[in-house]
N, C-alpha and C positions, 0 to 999 in steps of 0.2 A: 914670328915664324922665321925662322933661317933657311941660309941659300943650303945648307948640307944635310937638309930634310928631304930635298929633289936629290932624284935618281940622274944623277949628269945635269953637265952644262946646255944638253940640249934638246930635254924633254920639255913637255908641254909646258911640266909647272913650274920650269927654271925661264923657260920665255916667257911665260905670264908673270912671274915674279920681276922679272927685270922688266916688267913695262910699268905694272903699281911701282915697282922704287924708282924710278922716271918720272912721277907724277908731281907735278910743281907745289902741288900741298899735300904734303904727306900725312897731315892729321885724318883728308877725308878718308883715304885707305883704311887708316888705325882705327876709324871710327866704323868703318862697313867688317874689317874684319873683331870687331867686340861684339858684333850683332850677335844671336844666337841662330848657335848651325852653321855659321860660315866658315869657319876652319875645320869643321868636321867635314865639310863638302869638298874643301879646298885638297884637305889630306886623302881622300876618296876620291877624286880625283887624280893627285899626283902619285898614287900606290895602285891604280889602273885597276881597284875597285869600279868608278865609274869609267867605261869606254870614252874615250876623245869623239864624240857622234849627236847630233843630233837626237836621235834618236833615242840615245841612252839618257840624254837626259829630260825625255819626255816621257819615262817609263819614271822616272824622279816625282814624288807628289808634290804637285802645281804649290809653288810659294814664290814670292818676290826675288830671293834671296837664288833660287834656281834660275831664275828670269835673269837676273842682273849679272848674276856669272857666268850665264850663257851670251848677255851683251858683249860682255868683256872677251870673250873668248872671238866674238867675230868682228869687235874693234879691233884687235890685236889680230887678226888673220889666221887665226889659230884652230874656227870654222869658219866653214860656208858659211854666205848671206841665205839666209833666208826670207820669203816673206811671214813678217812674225801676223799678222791678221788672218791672213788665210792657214797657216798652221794652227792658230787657235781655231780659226771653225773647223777643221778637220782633225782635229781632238773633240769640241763640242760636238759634233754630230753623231758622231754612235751612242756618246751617252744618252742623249736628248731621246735619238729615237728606240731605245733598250728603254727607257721608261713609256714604250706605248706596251700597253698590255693587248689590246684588238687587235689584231690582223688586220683586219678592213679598214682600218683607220691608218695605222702604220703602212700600209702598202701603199699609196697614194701619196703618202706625205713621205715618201724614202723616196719614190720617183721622183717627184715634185722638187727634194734637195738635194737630189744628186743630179740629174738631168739638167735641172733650172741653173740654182741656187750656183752649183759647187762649180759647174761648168764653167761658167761664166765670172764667178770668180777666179779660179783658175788662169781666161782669159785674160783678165784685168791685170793677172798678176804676171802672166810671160809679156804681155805689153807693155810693163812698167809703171803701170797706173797705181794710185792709188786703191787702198781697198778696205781700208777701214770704216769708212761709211758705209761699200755695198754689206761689208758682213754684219755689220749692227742690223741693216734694215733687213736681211736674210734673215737673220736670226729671229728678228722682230714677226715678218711675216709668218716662217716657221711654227713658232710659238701660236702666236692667233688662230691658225689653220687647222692646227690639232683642238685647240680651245673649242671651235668653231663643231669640226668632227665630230668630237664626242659628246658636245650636245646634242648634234644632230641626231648622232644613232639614240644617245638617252631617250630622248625628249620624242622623238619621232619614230623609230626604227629606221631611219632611212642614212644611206654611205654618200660616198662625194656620187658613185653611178646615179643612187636616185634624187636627191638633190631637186626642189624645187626652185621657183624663183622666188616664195611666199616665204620659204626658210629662209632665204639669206634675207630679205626683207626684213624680217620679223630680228634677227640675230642684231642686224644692223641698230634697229630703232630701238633698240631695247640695250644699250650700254653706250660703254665709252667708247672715246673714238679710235682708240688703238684696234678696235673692231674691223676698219675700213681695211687695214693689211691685210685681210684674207681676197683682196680684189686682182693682187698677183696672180695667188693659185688657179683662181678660175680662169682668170684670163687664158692661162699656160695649161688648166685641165680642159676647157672649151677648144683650145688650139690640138691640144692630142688626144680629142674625142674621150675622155673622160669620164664629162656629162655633156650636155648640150641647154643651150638657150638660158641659159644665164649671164644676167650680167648685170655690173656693178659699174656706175660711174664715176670718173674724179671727184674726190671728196672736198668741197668747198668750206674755207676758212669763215667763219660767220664777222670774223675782228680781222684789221689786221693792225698789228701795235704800229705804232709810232710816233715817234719826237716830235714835239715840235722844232722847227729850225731855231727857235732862242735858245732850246734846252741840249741840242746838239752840239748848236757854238761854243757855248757856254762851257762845257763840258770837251770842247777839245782846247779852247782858251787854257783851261785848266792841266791839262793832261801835256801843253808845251809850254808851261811857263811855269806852271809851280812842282814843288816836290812832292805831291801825292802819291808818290809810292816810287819802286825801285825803275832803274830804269827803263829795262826790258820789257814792265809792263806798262809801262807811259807810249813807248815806242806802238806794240800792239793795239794799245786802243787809238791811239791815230791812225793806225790803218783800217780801224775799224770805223770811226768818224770822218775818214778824210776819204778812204776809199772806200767803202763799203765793204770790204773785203769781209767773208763767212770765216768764224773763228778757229773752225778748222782747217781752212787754207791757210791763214796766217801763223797758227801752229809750227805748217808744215815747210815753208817758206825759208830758203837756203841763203846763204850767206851771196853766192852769187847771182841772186835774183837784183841785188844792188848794184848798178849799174853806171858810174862815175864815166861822163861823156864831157866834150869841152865846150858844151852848152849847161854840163852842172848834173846833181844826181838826179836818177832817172830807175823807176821801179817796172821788173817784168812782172806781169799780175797776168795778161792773157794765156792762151794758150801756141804763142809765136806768131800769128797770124795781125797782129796788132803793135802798134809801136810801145814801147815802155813809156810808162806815165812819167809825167815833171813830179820834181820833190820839190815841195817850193821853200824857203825861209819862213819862222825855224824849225821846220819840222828834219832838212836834209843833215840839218848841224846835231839835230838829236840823235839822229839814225847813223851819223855817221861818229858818233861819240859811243853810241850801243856797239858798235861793230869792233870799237878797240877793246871792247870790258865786256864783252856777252860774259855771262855765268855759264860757270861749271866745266870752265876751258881750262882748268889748273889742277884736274882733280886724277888724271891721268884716264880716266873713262871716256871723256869729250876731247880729249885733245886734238887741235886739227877737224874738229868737226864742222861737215859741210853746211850746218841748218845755224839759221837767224835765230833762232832761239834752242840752244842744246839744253837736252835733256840731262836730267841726273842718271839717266839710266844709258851705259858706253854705248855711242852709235844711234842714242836715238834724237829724235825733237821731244820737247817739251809737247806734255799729253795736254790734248785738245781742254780734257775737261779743268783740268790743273789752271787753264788758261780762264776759261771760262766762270772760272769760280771768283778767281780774283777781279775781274771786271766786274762783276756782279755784287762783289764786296766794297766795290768803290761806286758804286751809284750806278752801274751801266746797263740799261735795260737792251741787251745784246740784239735783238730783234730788232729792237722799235729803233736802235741809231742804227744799224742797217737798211732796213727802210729809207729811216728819212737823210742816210747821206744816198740813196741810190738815187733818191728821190731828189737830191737838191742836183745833185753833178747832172739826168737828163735833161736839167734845166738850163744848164750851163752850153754842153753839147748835144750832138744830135744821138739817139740812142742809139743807130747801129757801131758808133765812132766809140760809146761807152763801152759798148758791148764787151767790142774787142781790146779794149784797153784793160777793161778790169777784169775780165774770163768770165763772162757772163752771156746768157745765152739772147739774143735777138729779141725771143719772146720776153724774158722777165725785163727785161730795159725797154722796148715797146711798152708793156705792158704801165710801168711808172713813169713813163713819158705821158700816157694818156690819161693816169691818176693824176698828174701833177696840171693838166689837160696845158702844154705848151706845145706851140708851132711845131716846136723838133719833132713831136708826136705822128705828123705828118709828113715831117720830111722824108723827100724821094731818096732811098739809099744809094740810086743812081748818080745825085746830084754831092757825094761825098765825096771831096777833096782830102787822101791824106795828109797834106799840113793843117787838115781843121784837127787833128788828133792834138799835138804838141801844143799848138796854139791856145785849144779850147781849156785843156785841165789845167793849164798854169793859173789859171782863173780861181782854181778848187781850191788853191788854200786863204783866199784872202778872204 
């Protein structure tokens, strides 16, 4: 593609051109524009077939290729940030609910995700929270709700108004447990008169996984001392083993959560309220050797990018499940070492001192301070000294 194909030195697609030929490895460019349909999107673009918006290219049929040259265009400043999670569920939802054919069942479950669902995500999203989680389990709920519905009318003649308690009983006991998500909607159609006198309680885990501490050690032994895979993923699963951190936090975790004091490295994992964790040796030398070589920083899409682990796709992190796949292909039962490193460090400190160290809430760190049934389990939160923070988790790597 030549510069004398754009209309001016200083249309969209002569700024977007000189950011890809900026790009420290120019094969991956050559390699994303061989795809198929990328230069026809590229030229549709620059001949203002497609509008410079948002907008226009959500009117574009959904592909990766739409997706990625949309990143690139709000890497480069070229659009507005958006948030990309909430913009997917508000493209999913008209579809989703254009396939209720009943009124009765659609009309409750459009309140329900706009009212509830969309509001609230919304709110997430002008607070700058994350939201990729709330809209999976939106969506999750969503789904169920209608499942739920239109049994209901089948099987009974009866709508979310008449709704007994024997129904949702009966729906419950009788499948899987992606079932329990419809415990949202009542909650929310009981709160806005709806129905009435139904109700559904927290759905209790029958298992919960977990390591043993030999098999955790073991397993982060390996993860800092040998080559088992690249490094960014060696990096990740120690924070997975070391902190317990959820794989989706550590996904989403920026280059400045890395914290170089002149007591040594030092990780923000809370929500600020808490002091950053010790990095202890050699887990700081790992982390601080990923941070010169992170992937996908030369490819002219991630350049300058703010996240510990960049994505292939301009502007983002590396996808949660992407992450999750490769631990799982190296031996790591994601759950069950979560557990049992939450499980060893209330061990070590008092859980509310965990708490807030690792961004975890009171209850879930009470709650494995009591499984693990240690003294800290009882300690008065009143009687916590913040130097027992710094003190307690330099302890966690040895």
């Amino acid at each position: 593609m030549r510069v004398d194909e754009f209309q001016g030195p200083e249309t969209t697609a002569a700024k977007l051109l000189a950011a890809l030929c900026g790009a420290q490895r120019p094969e991956s460019i050559l390699t994303w524009l061989r795809r198929t349909g990328v230069r026809e999107l590229l030229e549709r673009l620059a001949t203002g077939d497609i509008p410079l918006s948002h907008v226009a290219l959500d009117k574009e049929p959904n592909s990766p290729r739409v997706e990625h040259l949309r990143s690139l265009l709000i890497h480069h400043n070229l659009l507005p940030v958006r948030d990309h999670y909430l913009a997917l569920f508000e493209r999913w939802l008209p579809i989703k609910l254009d396939d209720i054919d009943d009124p009765e069942v659609r009309r409750p479950i459009e309140s329900f995700a706009r009212w509830h669902h969309l509001r609230r995500i919304r709110s997430l999203s002008t607070d700058g929270k994350p939201t990729r989680g709330p809209v999976h389990s939106a969506k999750q709920e969503i789904t169920e709700t209608i499942k739920f519905l239109i049994w209901l009318k089948l099987t009974h003649g009866r709508t979310a108004t008449s709704c007994v308690q024997a129904d949702v009983d009966a729906w419950l006991a009788d499948g899987p447990t992606t079932r329990h998500a419809i415990r949202t909607f009542f909650i929310w159609a009981v709160k806005n008169r709806t129905c009435t006198n139904i109700t559904i309680g927290f759905r209790q885990a029958k298992t919960v996984p977990l390591l043993t501490q030999g098999q955790r050690l073991a397993m982060l032994k390996t993860c800092l001392t040998d080559n088992t895979d690249t490094l960014s993923y060696r990096v990740a699963a120690v924070l997975l083993l070391l902190y317990a951190q959820p794989v989706v936090k550590i996904a989403a975790m920026k280059s400045t959560d890395v914290i170089l004091t002149p007591e040594g490295l030092h990780l923000s994992l809370g929500d600020g309220d808490g002091d950053p964790a010790p990095v202890p040796e050699p887990f700081a030398a790992l982390i601080t050797q990923h941070l010169a070589s992170r992937p996908n920083m030369r490819t002219g899409s991630s350049s300058g990018s703010q996240w510990l682990f960049p994505g292939y796709r301009a502007g983002h992190h590396i996808h949660p499940n992407t992450l999750m796949d490769r631990l799982r292909e190296n031996g790591i039962n994601l759950l069950g070492a979560r557990n049992a490193s939450l499980r060893a460090l209330v061990t070590e400190v008092p859980a509310p001192i965990a708490a807030e160290m690792l961004g975890y809430s009171y209850q879930v760190t009470q709650k494995h301070a009591a499984a693990a049934a240690e003294p800290w389990s009882r300690y008065p939160e009143s009687n916590i000294h913040p130097e027992h923070s710094a003190k307690g988790l330099t302890r966690i790597g040895r």
